[in-house]
PAVEX-112140 format. One record per residue (C-alpha): residue in one letter; residue number from 1; x, y, z. Coordinates in nm, 2 decimals, padded with zeros to 4 digits. Layout:
REM PAVEX-112140
r  k  u  v  w
a  NUM  X  Y  Z
...
END
This chain:
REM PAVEX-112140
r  k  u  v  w
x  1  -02.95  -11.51  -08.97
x  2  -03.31  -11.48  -09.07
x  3  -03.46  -11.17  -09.25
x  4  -03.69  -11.08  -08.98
x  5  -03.36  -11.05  -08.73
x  6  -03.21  -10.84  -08.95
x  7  -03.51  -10.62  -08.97
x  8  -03.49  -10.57  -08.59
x  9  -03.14  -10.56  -08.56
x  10  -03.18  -10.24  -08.84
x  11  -03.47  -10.10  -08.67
x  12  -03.30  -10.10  -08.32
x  13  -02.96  -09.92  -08.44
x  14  -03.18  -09.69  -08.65
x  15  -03.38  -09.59  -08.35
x  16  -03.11  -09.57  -08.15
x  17  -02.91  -09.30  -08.37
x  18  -03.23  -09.10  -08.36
x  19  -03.25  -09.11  -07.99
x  20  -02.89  -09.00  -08.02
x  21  -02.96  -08.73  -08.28
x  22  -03.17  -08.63  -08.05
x  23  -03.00  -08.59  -07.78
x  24  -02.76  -08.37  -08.00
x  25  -03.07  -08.15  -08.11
x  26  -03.15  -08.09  -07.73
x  27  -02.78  -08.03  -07.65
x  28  -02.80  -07.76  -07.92
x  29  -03.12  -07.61  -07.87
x  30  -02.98  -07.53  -07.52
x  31  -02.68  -07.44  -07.60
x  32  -02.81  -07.20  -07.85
x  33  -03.07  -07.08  -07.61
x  34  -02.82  -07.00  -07.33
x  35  -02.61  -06.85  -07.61
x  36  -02.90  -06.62  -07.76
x  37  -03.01  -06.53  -07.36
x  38  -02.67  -06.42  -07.31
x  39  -02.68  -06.17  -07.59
x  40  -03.01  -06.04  -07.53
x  41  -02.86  -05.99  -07.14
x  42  -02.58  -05.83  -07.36
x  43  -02.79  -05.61  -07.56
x  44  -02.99  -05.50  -07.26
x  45  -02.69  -05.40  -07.03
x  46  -02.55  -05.22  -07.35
x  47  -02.86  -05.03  -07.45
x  48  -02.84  -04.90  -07.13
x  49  -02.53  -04.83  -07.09
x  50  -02.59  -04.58  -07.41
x  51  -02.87  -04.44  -07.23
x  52  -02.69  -04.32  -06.95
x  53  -02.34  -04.20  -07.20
x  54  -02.58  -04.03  -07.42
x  55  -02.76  -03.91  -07.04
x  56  -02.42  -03.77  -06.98
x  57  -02.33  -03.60  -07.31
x  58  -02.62  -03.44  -07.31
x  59  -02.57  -03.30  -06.95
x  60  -02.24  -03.22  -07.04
x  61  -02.34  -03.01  -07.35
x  62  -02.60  -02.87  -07.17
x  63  -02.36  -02.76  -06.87
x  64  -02.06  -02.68  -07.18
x  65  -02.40  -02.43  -07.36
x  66  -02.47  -02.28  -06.98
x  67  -02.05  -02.17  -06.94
x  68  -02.05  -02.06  -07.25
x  69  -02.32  -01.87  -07.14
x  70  -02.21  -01.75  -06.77
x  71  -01.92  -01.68  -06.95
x  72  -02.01  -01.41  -07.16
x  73  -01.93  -01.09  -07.03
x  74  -01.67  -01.21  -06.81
x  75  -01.37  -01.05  -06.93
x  76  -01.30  -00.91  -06.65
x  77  -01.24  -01.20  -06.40
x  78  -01.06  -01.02  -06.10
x  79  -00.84  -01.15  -05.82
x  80  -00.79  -00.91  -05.57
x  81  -00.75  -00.66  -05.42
x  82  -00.48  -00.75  -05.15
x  83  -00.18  -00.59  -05.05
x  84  00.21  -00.66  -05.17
x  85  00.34  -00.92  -04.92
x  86  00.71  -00.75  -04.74
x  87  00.81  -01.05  -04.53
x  88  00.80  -01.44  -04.53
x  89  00.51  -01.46  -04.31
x  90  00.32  -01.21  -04.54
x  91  00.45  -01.42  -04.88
x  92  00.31  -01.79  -04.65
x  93  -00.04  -01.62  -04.54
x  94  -00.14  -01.47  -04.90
x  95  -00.04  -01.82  -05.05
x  96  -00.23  -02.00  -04.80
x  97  -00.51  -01.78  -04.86
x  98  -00.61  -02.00  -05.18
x  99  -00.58  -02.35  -05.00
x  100  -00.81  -02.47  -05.28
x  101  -00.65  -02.23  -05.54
x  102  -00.80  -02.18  -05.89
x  103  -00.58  -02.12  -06.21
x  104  -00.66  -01.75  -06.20
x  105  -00.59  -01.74  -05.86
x  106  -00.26  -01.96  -05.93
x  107  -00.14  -01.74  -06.18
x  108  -00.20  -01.39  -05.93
x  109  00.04  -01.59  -05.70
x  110  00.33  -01.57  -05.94
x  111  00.25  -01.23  -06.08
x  112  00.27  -01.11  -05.73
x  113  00.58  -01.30  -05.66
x  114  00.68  -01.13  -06.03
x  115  00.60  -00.81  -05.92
x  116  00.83  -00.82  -05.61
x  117  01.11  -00.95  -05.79
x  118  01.11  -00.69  -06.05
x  119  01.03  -00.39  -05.82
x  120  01.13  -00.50  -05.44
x  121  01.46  -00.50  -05.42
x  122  01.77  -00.58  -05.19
x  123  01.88  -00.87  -05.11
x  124  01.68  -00.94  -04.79
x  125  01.36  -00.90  -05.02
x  126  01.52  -01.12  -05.26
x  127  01.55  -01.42  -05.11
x  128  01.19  -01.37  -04.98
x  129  01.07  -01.31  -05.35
x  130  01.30  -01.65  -05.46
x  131  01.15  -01.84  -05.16
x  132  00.77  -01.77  -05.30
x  133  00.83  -01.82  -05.69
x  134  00.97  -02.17  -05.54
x  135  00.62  -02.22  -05.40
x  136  00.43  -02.07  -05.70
x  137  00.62  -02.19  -05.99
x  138  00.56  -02.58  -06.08
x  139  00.86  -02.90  -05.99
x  140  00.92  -02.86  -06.40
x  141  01.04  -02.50  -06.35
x  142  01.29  -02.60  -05.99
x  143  01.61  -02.82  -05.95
x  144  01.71  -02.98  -05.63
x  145  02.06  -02.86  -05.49
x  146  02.11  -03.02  -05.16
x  147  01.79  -02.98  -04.96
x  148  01.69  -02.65  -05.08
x  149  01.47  -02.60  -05.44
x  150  01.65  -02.39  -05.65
x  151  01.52  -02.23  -05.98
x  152  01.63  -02.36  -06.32
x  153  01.88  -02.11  -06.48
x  154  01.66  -02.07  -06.82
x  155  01.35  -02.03  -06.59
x  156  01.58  -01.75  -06.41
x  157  01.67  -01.58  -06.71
x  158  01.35  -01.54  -06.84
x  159  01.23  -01.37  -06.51
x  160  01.50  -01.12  -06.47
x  161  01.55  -00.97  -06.79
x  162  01.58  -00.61  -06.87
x  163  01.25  -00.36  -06.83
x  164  01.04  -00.63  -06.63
x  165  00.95  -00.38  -06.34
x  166  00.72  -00.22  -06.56
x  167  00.64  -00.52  -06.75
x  168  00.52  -00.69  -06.45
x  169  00.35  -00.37  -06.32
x  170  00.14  -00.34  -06.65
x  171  -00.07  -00.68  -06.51
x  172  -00.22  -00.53  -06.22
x  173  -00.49  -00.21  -06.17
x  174  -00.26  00.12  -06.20
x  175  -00.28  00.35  -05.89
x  176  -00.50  00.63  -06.10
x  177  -00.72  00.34  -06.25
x  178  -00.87  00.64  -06.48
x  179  -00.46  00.74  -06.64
x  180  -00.38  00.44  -06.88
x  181  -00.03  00.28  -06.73
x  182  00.22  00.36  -07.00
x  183  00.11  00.82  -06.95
x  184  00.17  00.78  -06.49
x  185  00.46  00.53  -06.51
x  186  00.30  00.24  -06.44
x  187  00.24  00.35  -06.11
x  188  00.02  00.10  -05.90
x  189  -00.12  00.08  -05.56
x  190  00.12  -00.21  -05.35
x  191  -00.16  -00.18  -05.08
x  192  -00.45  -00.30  -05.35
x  193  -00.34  -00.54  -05.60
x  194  -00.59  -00.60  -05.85
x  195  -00.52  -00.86  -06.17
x  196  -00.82  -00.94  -06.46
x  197  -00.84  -01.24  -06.64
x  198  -01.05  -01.35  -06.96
x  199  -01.22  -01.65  -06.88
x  200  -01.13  -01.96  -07.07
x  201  -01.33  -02.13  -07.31
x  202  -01.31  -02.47  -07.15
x  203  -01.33  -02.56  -06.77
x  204  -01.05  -02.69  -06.61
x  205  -01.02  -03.00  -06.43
x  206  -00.80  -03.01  -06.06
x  207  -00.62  -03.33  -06.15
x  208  -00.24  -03.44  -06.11
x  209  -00.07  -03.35  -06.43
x  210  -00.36  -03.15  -06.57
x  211  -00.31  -02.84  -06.80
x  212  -00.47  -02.43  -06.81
x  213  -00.41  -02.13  -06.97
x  214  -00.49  -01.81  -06.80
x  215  -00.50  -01.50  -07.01
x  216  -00.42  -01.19  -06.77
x  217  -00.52  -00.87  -06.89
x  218  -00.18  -00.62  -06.96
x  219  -00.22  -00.23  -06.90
x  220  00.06  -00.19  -07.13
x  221  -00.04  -00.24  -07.45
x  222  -00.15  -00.04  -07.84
x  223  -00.49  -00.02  -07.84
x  224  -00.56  -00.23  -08.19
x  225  -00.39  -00.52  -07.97
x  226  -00.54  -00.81  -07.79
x  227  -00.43  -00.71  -07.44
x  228  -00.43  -01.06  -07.31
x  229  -00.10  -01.25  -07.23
x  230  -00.12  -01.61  -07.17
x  231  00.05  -01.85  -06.86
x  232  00.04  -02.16  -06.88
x  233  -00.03  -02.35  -06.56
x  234  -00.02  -02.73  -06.41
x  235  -00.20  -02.88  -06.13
x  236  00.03  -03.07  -05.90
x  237  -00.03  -03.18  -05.55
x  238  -00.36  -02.97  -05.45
x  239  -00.24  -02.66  -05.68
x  240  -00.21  -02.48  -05.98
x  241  00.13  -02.35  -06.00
x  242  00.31  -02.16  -06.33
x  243  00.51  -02.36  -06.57
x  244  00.47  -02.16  -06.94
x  245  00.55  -01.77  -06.80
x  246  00.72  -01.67  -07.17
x  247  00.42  -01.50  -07.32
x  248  00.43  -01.26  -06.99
x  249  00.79  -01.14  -07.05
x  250  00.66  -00.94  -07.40
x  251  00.77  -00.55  -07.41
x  252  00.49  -00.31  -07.33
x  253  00.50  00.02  -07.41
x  254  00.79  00.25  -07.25
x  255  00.63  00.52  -07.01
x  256  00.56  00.88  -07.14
x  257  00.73  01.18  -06.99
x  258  00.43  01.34  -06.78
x  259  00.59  01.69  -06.86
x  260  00.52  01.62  -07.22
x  261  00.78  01.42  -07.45
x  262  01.12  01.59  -07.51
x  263  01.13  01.50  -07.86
x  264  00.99  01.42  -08.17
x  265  01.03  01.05  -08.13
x  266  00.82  01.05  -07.80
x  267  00.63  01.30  -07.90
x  268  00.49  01.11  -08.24
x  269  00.46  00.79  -07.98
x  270  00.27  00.91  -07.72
x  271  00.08  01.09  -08.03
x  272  -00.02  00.76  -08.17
x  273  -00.08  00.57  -07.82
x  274  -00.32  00.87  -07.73
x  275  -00.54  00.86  -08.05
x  276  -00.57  00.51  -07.99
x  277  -00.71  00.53  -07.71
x  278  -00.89  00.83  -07.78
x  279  -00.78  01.04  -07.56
x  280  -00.61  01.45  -07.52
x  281  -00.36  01.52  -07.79
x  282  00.01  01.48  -07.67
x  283  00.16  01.77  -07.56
x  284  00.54  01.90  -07.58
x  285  00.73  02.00  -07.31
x  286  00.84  02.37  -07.28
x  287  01.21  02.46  -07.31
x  288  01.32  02.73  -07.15
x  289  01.66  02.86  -07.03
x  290  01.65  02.95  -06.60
x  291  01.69  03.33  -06.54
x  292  02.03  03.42  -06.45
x  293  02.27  03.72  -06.44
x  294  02.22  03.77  -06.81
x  295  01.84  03.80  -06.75
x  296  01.55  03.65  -06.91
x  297  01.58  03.73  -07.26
x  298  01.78  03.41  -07.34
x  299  01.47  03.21  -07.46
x  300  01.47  02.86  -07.65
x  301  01.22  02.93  -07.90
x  302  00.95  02.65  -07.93
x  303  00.86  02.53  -08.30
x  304  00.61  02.27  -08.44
x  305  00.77  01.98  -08.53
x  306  01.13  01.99  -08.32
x  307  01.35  02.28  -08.16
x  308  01.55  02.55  -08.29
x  309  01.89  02.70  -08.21
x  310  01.92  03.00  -08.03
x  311  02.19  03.26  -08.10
x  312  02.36  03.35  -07.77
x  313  02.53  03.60  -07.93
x  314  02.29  03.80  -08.15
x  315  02.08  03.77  -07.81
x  316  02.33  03.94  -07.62
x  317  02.43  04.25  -07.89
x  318  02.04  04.31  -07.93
x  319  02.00  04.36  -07.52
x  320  02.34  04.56  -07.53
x  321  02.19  04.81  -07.84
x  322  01.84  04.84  -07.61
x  323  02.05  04.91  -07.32
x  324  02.25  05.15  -07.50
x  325  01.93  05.33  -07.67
x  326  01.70  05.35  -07.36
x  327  02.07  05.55  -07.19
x  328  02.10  05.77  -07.49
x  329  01.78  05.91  -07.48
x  330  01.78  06.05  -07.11
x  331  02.08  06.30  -07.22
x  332  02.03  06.62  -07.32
x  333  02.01  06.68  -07.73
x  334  02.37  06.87  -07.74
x  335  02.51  06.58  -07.57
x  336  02.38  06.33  -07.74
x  337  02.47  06.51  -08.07
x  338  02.78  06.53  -07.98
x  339  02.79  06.12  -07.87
x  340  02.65  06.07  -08.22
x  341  02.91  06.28  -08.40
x  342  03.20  06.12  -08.25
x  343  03.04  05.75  -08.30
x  344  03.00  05.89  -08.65
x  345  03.38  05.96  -08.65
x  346  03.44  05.60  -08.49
x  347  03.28  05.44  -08.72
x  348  03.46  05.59  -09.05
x  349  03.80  05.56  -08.92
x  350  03.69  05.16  -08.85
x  351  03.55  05.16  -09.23
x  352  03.94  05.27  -09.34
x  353  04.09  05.03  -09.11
x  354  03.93  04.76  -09.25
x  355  03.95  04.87  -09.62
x  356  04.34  04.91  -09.56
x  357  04.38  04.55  -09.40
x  358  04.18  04.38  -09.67
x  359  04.44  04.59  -09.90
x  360  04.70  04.42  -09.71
x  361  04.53  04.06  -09.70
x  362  04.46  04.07  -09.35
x  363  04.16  04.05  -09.16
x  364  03.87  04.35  -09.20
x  365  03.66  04.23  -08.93
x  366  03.65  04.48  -08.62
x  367  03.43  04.46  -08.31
x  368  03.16  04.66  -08.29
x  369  03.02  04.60  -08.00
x  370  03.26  04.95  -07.82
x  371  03.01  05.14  -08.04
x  372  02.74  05.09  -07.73
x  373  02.94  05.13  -07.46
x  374  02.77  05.33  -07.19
x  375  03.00  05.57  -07.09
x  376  02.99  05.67  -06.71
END
């Protein structure tokens, strides 16, 4: 093979690795361009993407900064007034009144339903009261027995404990909104039932499984204490129905004796609760004995602090000696000389009687009481 052949043959196989290289260099050129346009596409979709997140976040602190804002002042969230429901059809049209129920309006459902369990009684009105905490409380709170809903026993328990009438009266506007509950026996007005809320901090969200808390205002309380008791409630099916009740079973404060407190434990109570509050110093109640055939001389006396004992017997001698003095001096003076002369006499034979029995180590203590006898 001659040189120049080779030459060729070298020239060919060089040129054709450089079309080849070539080739290669397109392939990734475009590759790299398809790659590099598929970022920048990317890029662009996640740039704005973040536009509209950080769109949103600022919307939602804006509308968070405006509730806040609405908020304030709004202590005194209020559902009602409406009237105690007394039958079935009553308990089915005031829960269809909220079709699209909030969580305050949720949670007035069950205090209502609370209410009439504690303080309707009978056992009509109790089945009417069980059949609407079965619609108010949440499926977490009920059991299935057969093809009725039944409450859970600790649920049960927790609802029907001791001193809940007045516990569950203290949530709603007393019937003398102007007398705090605990001084007018937690009276209330069954025709206008009136609950206040606080609002919450956060807005709640009407999704399946979602959570609330509702703080309810509670007539019942000191005054240096948060009156706000919390229920916790879960959406489920189109409603907010009560699931966490414990906070709303807490003692309030027992009622006052409106004739004034009967002693000095009540009495240093009702003293404290009324300071709180500012208002009229607590009063005592007055103890006095009814007139009878004895008269009305037999008077409890009335002290400062707690009451004393009174002496029957001492009372009764000192009317006797009045009586006795005020018919002595209508006689004439030689009569009543001569009354005093022989009580004189009385007296002194009494004096040795006694002297001679003490001698003897018997008892010296005589009646005296024949001394004012009123003779006829």
């Amino acid at each position: 093979m001659t040189k120049t052949k080779v030459e060729q043959r070298a020239k060919g196989e060089l040129a054709a690795a450089k079309a080849v290289a070539k080739d290669l260099r397109e392939d990734m050129d475009g590759e790299r361009r398809a790659r590099i346009a598929g970022y920048l596409q990317q890029a662009k979709a996640d740039k704005a993407l973040a536009i509209a997140k950080e769109g949103e976040l600022r919307a939602k602190r804006a509308n968070s900064v405006w509730k806040d804002k609405a908020h304030e002042n709004m202590e005194n969230r209020q559902v009602g007034p409406l009237p105690v429901p007394r039958t079935l059809q009553e308990c089915k049209a005031l829960y269809n009144k909220f079709p699209t129920a909030t969580p305050y309006e949720g949670a007035y459902l069950y205090l209502v339903a609370f209410y009439r369990l504690s303080n309707i009684r009978g056992g009509k009105d109790r089945k009417i009261t069980m059949e609407m905490l079965t619609d108010v409380f949440h499926p977490d709170c009920l059991m299935e027995k057969g093809d009725e809903l039944k409450i859970r026993k600790h649920t049960l328990r927790a609802i029907t404990k001791n001193n809940l009438d007045i516990c569950s009266a203290s949530y709603f506007e007393g019937a003398d909104p102007a007398i705090k509950h605990p001084l007018n026996d937690y009276a209330v007005n069954e025709e206008a039932m009136k609950v206040s809320f606080r609002s919450g901090s956060r807005p709640y969200e009407n999704e399946e499984g979602k959570e609330y808390k509702v703080e309810v205002l509670s007539h019942g309380c000191e005054a240096l204490v948060d009156p706000y008791r919390s229920i916790e409630l879960k959406y489920h099916e189109g409603r907010w129905k009560a699931r966490g009740i414990g906070p709303l079973n807490q003692a309030v404060i027992l009622p006052f004796e409106k004739a004034g407190a009967d002693n000095d434990d009540d009495f240093i109570r009702e003293k404290a609760f009324r300071e709180g509050y500012g208002l009229a110093t607590a009063k005592r109640k007055q103890h006095t004995l009814q007139a009878g055939v004895a008269g009305t001389d037999y008077v409890v006396p009335k002290a400062d602090v707690s009451l004393e004992k009174v002496d029957v017997i001492a009372t009764a001698a000192r009317k006797k000696r009045a009586e006795y003095q005020k018919w002595l001096a209508t006689l004439p003076e030689e009569q009543k000389q001569a009354i005093t002369q022989k009580k004189q006499e009385k007296r002194a034979a009494k004096a040795r009687a006694a002297t001679e029995a003490l001698a003897k180590g018997r008892d010296g203590n005589f009646d005296s009481d024949s001394e004012y006898e009123i003779e006829a």
